[in-house]
Structures are given as structure tokens and as C-alpha cells.
VOPAGU-2260 file (C-alpha; in pm, 1 decimal, decimal comma):
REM VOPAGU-2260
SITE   aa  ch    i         X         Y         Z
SITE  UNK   A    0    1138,9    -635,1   -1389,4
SITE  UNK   A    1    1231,4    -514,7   -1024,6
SITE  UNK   A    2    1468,5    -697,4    -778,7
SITE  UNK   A    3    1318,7    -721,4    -450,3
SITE  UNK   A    4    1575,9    -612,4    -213,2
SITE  UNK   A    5    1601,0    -836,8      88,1
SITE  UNK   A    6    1398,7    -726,1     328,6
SITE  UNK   A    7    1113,9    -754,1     125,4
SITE  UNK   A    8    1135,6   -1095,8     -13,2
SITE  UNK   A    9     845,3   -1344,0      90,4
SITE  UNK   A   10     895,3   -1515,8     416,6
SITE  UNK   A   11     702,1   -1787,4     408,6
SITE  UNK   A   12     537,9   -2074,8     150,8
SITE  UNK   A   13     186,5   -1932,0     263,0
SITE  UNK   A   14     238,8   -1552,5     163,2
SITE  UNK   A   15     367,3   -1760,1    -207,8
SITE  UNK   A   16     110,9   -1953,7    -244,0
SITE  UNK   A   17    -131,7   -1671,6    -178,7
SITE  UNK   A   18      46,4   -1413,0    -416,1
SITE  UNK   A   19      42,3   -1667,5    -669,2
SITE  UNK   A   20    -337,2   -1697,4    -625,2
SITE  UNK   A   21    -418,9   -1351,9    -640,4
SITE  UNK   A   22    -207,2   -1247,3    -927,2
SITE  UNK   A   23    -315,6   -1622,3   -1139,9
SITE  UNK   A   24    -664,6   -1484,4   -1064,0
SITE  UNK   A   25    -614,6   -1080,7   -1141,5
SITE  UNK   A   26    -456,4   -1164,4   -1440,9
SITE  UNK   A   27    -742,7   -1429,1   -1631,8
SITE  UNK   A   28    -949,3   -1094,4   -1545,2
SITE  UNK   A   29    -754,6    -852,6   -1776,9
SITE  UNK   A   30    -603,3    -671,8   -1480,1
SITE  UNK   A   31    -220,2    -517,2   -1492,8
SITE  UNK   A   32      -6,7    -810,2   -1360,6
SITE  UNK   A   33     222,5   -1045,8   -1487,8
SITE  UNK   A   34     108,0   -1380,0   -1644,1
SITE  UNK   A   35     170,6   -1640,7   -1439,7
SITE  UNK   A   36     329,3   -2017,2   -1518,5
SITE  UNK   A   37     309,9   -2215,4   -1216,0
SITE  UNK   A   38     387,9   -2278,7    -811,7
SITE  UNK   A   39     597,7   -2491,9    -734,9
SITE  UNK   A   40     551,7   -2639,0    -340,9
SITE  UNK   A   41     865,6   -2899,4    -401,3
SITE  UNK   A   42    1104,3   -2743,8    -113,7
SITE  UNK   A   43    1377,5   -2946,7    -233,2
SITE  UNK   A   44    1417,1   -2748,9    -574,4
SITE  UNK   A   45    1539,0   -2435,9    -400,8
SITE  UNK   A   46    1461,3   -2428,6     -57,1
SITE  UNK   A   47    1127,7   -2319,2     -50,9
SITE  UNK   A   48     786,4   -2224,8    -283,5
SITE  UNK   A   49     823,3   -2095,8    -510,0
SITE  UNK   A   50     650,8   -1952,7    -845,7
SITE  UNK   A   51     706,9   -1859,7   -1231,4
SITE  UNK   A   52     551,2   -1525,0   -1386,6
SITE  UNK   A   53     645,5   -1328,9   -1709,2
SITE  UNK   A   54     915,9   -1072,9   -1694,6
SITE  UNK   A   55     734,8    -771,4   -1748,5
SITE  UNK   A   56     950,3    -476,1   -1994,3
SITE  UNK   A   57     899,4    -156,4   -1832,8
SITE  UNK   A   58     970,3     122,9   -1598,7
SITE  UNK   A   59     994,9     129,9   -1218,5
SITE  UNK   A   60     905,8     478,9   -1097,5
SITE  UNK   A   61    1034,4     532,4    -751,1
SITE  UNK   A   62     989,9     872,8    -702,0
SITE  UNK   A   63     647,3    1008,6    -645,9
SITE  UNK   A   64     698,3    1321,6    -850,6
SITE  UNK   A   65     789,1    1141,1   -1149,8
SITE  UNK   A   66    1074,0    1396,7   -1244,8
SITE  UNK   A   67    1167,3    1158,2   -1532,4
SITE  UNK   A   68     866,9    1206,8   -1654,3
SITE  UNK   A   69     789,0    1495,6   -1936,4
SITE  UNK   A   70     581,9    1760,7   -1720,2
SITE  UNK   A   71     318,6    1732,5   -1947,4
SITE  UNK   A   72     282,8    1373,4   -1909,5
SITE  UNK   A   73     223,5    1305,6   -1566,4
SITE  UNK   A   74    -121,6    1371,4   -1520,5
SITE  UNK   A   75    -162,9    1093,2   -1737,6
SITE  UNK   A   76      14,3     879,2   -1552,6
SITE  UNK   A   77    -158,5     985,9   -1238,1
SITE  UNK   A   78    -434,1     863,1   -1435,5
SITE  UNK   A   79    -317,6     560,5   -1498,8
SITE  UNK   A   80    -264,3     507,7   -1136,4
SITE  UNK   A   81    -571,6     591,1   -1035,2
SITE  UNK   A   82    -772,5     383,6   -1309,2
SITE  UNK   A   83    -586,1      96,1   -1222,7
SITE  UNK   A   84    -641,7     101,7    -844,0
SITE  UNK   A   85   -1016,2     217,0    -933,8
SITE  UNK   A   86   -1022,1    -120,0   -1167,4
SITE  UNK   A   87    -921,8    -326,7    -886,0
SITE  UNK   A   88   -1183,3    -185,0    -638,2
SITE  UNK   A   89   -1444,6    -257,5    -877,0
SITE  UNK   A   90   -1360,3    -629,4   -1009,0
SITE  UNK   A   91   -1601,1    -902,7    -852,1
SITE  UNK   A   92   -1350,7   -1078,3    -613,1
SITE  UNK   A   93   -1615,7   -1419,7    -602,4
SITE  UNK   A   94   -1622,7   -1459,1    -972,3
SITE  UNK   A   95   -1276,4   -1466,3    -950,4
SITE  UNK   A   96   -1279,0   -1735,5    -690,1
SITE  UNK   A   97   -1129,8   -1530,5    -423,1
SITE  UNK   A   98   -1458,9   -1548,2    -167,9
SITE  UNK   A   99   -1186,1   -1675,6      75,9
SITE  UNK   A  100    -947,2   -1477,5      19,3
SITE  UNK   A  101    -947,6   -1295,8     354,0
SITE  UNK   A  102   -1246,8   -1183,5     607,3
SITE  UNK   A  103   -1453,2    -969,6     488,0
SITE  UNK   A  104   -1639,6    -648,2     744,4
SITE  UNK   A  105   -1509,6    -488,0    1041,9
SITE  UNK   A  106   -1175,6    -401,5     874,2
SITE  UNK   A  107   -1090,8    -104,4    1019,4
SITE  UNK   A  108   -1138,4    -325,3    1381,0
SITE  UNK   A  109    -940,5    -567,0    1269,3
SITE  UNK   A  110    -676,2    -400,5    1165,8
SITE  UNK   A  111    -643,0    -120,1    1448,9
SITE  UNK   A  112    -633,9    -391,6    1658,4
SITE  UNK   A  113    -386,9    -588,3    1507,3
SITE  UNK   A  114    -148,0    -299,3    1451,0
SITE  UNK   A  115    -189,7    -188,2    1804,0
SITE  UNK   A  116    -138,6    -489,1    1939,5
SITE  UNK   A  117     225,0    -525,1    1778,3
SITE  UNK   A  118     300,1    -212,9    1886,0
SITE  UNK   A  119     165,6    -266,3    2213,2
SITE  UNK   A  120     426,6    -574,6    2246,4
SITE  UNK   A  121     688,5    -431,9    2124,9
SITE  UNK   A  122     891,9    -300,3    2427,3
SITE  UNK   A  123    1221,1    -364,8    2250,0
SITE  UNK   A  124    1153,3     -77,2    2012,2
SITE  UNK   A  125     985,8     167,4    2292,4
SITE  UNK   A  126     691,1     361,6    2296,4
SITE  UNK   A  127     630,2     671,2    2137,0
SITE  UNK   A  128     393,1     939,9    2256,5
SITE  UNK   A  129     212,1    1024,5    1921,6
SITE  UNK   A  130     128,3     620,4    1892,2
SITE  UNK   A  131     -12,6     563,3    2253,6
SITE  UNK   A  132    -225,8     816,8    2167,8
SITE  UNK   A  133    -338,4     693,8    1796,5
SITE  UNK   A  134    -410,8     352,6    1979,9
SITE  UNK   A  135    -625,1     522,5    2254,8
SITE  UNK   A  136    -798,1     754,7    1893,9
SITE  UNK   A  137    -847,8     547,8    1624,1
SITE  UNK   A  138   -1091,7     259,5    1751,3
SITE  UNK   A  139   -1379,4     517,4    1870,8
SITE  UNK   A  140   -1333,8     725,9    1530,9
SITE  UNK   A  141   -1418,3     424,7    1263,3
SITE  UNK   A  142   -1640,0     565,0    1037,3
SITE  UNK   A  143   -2004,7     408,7     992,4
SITE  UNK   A  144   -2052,0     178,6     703,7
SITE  UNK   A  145   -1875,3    -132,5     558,8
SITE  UNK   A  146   -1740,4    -245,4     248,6
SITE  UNK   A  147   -1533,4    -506,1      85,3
SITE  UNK   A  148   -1345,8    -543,0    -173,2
SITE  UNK   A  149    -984,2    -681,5    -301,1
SITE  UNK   A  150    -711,0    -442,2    -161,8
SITE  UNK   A  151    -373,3    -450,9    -224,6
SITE  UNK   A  152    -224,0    -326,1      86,6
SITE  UNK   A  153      85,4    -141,0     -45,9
SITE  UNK   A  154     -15,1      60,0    -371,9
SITE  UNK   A  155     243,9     308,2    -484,7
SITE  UNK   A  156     433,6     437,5    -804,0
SITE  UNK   A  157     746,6     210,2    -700,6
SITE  UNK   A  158     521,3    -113,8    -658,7
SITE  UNK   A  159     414,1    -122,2   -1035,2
SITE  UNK   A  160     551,2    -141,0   -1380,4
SITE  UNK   A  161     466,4     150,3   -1662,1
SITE  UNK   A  162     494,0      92,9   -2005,6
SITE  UNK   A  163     849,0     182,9   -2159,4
SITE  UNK   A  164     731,1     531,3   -2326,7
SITE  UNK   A  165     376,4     532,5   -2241,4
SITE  UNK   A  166     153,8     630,7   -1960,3
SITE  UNK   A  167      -1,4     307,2   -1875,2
SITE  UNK   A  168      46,1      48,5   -1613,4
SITE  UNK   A  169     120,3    -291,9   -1723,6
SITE  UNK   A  170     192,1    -469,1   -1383,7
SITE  UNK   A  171      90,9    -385,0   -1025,7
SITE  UNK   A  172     392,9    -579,2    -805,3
SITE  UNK   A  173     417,6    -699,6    -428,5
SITE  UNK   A  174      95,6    -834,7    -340,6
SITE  UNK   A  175     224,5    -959,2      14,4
SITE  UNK   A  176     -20,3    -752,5     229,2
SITE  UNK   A  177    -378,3    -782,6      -7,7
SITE  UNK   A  178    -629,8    -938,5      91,1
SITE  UNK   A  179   -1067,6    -857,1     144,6
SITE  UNK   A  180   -1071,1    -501,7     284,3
SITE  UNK   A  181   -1197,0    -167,0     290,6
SITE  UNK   A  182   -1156,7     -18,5     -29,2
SITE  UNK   A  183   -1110,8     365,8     118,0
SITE  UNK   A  184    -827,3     247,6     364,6
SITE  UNK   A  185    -624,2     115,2      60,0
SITE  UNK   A  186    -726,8     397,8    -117,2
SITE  UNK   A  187    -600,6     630,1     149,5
SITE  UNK   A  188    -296,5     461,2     175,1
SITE  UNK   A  189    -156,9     516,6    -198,2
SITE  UNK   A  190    -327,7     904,6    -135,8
SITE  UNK   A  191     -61,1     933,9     176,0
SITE  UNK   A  192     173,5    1064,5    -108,9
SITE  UNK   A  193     -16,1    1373,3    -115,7
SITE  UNK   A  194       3,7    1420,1     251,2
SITE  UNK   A  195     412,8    1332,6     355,1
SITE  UNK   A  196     740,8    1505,6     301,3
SITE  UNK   A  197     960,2    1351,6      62,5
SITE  UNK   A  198    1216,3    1345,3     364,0
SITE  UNK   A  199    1007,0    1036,7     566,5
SITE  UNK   A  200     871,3     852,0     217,4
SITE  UNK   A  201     823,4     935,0    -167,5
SITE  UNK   A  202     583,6    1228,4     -33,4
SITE  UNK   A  203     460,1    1552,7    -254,9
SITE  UNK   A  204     428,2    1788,3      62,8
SITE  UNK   A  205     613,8    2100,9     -60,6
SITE  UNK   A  206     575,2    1990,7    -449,9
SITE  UNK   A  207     460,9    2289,4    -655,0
SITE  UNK   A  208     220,9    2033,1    -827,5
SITE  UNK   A  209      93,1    2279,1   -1065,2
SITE  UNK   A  210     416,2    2371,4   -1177,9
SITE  UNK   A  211     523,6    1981,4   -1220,8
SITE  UNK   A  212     217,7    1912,6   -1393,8
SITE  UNK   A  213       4,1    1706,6   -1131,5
SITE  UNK   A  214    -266,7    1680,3    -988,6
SITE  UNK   A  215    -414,3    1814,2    -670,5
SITE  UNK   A  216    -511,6    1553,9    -384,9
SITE  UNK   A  217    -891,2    1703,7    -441,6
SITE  UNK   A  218    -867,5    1607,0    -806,7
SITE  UNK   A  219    -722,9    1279,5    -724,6
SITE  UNK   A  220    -965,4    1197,9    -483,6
SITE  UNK   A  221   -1234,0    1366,8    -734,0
SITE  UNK   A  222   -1124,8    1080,2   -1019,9
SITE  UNK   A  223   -1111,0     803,8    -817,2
SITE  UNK   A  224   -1463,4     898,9    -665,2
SITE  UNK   A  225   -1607,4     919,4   -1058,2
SITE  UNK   A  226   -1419,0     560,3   -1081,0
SITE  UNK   A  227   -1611,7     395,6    -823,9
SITE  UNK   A  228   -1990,0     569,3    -827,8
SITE  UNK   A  229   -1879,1     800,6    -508,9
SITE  UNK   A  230   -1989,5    1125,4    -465,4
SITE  UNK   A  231   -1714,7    1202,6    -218,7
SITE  UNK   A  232   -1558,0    1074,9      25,9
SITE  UNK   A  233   -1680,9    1158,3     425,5
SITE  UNK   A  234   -1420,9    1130,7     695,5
SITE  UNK   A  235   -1099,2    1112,3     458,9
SITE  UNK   A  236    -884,4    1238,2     711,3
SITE  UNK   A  237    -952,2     989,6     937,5
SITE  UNK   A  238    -883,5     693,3     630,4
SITE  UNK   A  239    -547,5     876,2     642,1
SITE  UNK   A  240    -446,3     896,5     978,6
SITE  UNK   A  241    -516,6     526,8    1011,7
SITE  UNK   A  242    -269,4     437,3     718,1
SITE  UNK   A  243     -34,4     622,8     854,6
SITE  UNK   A  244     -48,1     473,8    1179,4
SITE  UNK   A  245     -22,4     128,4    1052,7
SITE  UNK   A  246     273,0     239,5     788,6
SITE  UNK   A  247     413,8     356,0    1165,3
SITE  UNK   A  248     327,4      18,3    1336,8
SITE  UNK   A  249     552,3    -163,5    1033,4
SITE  UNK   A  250     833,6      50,2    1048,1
SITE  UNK   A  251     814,8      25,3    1455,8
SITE  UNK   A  252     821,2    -339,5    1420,6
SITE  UNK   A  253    1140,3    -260,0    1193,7
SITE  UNK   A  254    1288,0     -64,7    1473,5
SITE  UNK   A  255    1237,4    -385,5    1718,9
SITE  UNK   A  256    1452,5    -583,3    1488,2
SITE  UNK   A  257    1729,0    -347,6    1444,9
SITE  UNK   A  258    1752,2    -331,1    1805,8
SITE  UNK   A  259    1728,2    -698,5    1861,7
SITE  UNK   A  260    1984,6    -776,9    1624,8
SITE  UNK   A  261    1754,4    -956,9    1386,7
SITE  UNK   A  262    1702,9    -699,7    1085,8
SITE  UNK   A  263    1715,9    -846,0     733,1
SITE  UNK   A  264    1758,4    -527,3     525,3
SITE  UNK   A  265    2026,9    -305,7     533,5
SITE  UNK   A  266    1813,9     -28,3     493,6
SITE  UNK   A  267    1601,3    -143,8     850,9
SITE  UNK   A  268    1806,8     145,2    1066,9
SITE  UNK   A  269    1731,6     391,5     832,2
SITE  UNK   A  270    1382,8     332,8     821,5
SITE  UNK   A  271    1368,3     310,0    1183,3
SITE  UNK   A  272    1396,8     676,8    1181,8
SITE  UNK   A  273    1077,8     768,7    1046,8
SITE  UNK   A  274     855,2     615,8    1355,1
SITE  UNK   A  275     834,8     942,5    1507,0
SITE  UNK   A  276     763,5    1167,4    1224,4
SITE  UNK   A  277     501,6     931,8    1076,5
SITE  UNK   A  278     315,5     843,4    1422,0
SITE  UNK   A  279     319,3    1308,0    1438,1
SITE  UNK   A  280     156,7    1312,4    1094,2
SITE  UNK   A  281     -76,2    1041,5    1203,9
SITE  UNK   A  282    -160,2    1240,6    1496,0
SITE  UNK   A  283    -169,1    1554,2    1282,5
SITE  UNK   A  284    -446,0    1429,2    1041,2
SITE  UNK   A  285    -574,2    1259,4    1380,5
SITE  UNK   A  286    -669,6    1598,3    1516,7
SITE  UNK   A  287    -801,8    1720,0    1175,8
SITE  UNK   A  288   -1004,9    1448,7    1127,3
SITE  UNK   A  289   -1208,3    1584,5    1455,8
């Protein structure tokens, strides 16, 4: 199973205890996660919470292209992707017991204004031009309607475990960030792929996806759509220009860190560099979105 590296280790006993929670309950429900044994909230056995889950046999995938991946293969493990996030979207998060597990309506408030606000109070990591305006954008754009369902915050290929030789997910990893949310924001998120260079993330733009065998963002939206009873989706640029705004907001909170001294990973001053060309693509679908 993947290593974490260290800067992405869990900080605290409450972002355990909720992991724990979330995956305990995913997993009695039949979806892709590891099985897991038990929390334990005795600090004194290591120093924090901690908790046991299977080690699950399988690949890690981190690039988005999947060039280790037979070309005529990785459609179906788009697929697989997409069905899985699709499953997750779908499950009845109060069966499960997880009524509590975060607020539910006015996401997209919530979390503009969240993001903004770190960004805001960051002055150790400066302002950039392409975010002052996002923050200004975003909160009079929020499309009409509400929904809620479990998200998981950070979907990707790299954040789940595929079966050895076959195109299915057995584990969905890192559950840090999920909580009750809009399913189209975390939907949008894990379709970012479709719409960044692989030169600021894992990112397809400039992929001849035909040629590598997958599919087009329309028939990855079109899937996931069938998935969930959509017709379409309205207003997907704007679903995407807030993802990458808040994917922006991290990394500038990353930036603060390096320049305070204070940065876990040794990978934080590299990924400091992509504030600027995220917050321009943010901007960028910004504009598109109308």
C-alpha cells in the first residue's frame, strides 16, 4: 500500500478519528476501501491516534495518463474511476450513520469563504493578481441549487489503489479533506485533470487522448452524468474554476510555510511554484464560465 510522504501525514487525533469513521463506515457498505481493525486514542502507544486497516495489494497510478497502462485498457480504467466516484455520490450517507458528518447546504459559501479567507491572511506568502480577483468572482457566480452528498475532497488516480492486472479500484486512499458537500465541486475537482498541463499537476492538457486510448472530458462528464440520473451538467466551468482556486488557496498556504520557515515536506518549495499558474487557469475557466 502507499507511504504517505510527510507532508501529508494526519496532523491531528481529530482528522484520525474522522478518517477512521468514514472509511469503518464506506467499507460495511461494499465501497473500495480498506477494511478496517480498530482506533486506537491511547497517546502513550506512539504518540498519538492512531488506527489499523488492511494492507491493500495493488497498484498506485500516479500519472494521469496511465502510460503503464496497455492503450487499450485505459478507458476501462477511466471507468473504473468514474464508477467508483459515481458510487460514492450515490450511497445514503444517514444509513451509514454519517448525518453528522459535516454541514450540509451552502457549500460552495462555505467554502469560498473559507479559502478566501486564508488567502486573505496570508501576507507572508503575498498576493497574487489572478486570486484577488477569483475572491472578488466566485461568491456572486454560485450556481442555483443545492445538494449533498459524501465527498471526498481529493479524488485522483494517485489517491487510490487498482487491482494488480485488472481495471478495477479496490481502495480509494486519503480521506483527510471529505466530508457533506456538493457532489459537482468534488466531481469537478478529480475532472481538473482534463483541464491542467502536466507541468503544474498530473494534467492531460496537450495529451492526444485518442491516440492514448482515453476518454474525452465530454465523455467523462457524459458517464458520470448517466451514473448519477443527470442530464448534464449547467455551469461546469464555473465547478472548475472554483476547484482550482481552492487547489491554489492550499498550495498558497504551502508557500506561507516555506517562507516562514515552517514547511514539513520537502517537496513544499516546489509546489509553491504552481500558485500563479493555477490561480491563471482559475481565472481562465473564470472568464469562460461567463
Amino acid at each position: 500500500m502507499r507511504r504517505k510522504p510527510p507532508g501529508e501525514l494526519l496532523a491531528s487525533a481529530h482528522a484520525v478519528d474522522r478518517e477512521y469513521r468514514v472509511i469503518t463506515a464506506l467499507h460495511g457498505a461494499g465501497f473500495p476501501v480498506a477494511r478496517t481493525y480498530g482506533l486506537c486514542t491511547d497517546e502513550s502507544v506512539i504518540g498519538t491516534w492512531f488506527y489499523v486497516m488492511d494492507c491493500v495489494d495493488g497498484r498506485v497510478i500516479w500519472d494521469t495518463s496511465f502510460p503503464d497502462v496497455p492503450r487499450e485498457q485505459r478507458r476501462a480504467y477511466f471507468d473504473a474511476m468514474n464508477a467508483t466516484m459515481a458510487q460514492l455520490h450515490t450511497i445514503d450517507y444517514a444509513k451509514l450513520g454519517l448525518a453528522d458528518y459535516g454541514k450540509t447546504g451552502n457549500y460552495f459559501e462555505r467554502q469560498i469563504g473559507r479559502w478566501s479567507k486564508q488567502y486573505l491572511a496570508d501576507e507572508a506568502a503575498g498576493r497574487v493578481a489572478a486570486m484577488d480577483r477569483m475572491v472578488e468572482w466566485l461568491p456572486t457566480h454560485i450556481p442555483a441549487g443545492d445538494e449533498s452528498t459524501l465527498v471526498h475532497g481529493d479524488y485522483r488516480s494517485d489517491n487510490m489503489i487498482f487491482h494488480p492486472t485488472e481495471p478495477r479500484v479496490l481502495a480509494v486512499l486519503d480521506w483527510e479533506l471529505s466530508t457533506l458537500g456538493h457532489p459537482l465541486g468534488d466531481f469537478a475537482y478529480h475532472l481538473m485533470m482534463y483541464r491542467m498541463p502536466p507541468g503544474v499537476t498530473a494534467g492531460l492538457v496537450g495529451t492526444d487522448l485518442a491516440a492514448m486510448g482515453i476518454p474525452n472530458e465530454a465523455e467523462y462528464v457524459a458517464a458520470y452524468c448517466a451514473r448519477t440520473g443527470r442530464a448534464r451538467i449547467e455551469q461546469l466551468d464555473f465547478y472548475i474554476a472554483f476547484n482550482l482556486f481552492r487547489l491554489a488557496a492550499i498550495i498558497h498556504g504551502i508557500r506561507g510555510r516555506v517562507v516562514r520557515g515552517t514547511a514539513a515536506s520537502a517537496h513544499a518549495k516546489q509546489m509553491a511554484a504552481f500558485v500563479e499558474p493555477l490561480a491563471d487557469l482559475a481565472w481562465k475557466q473564470a472568464q469562460d464560465a461567463g
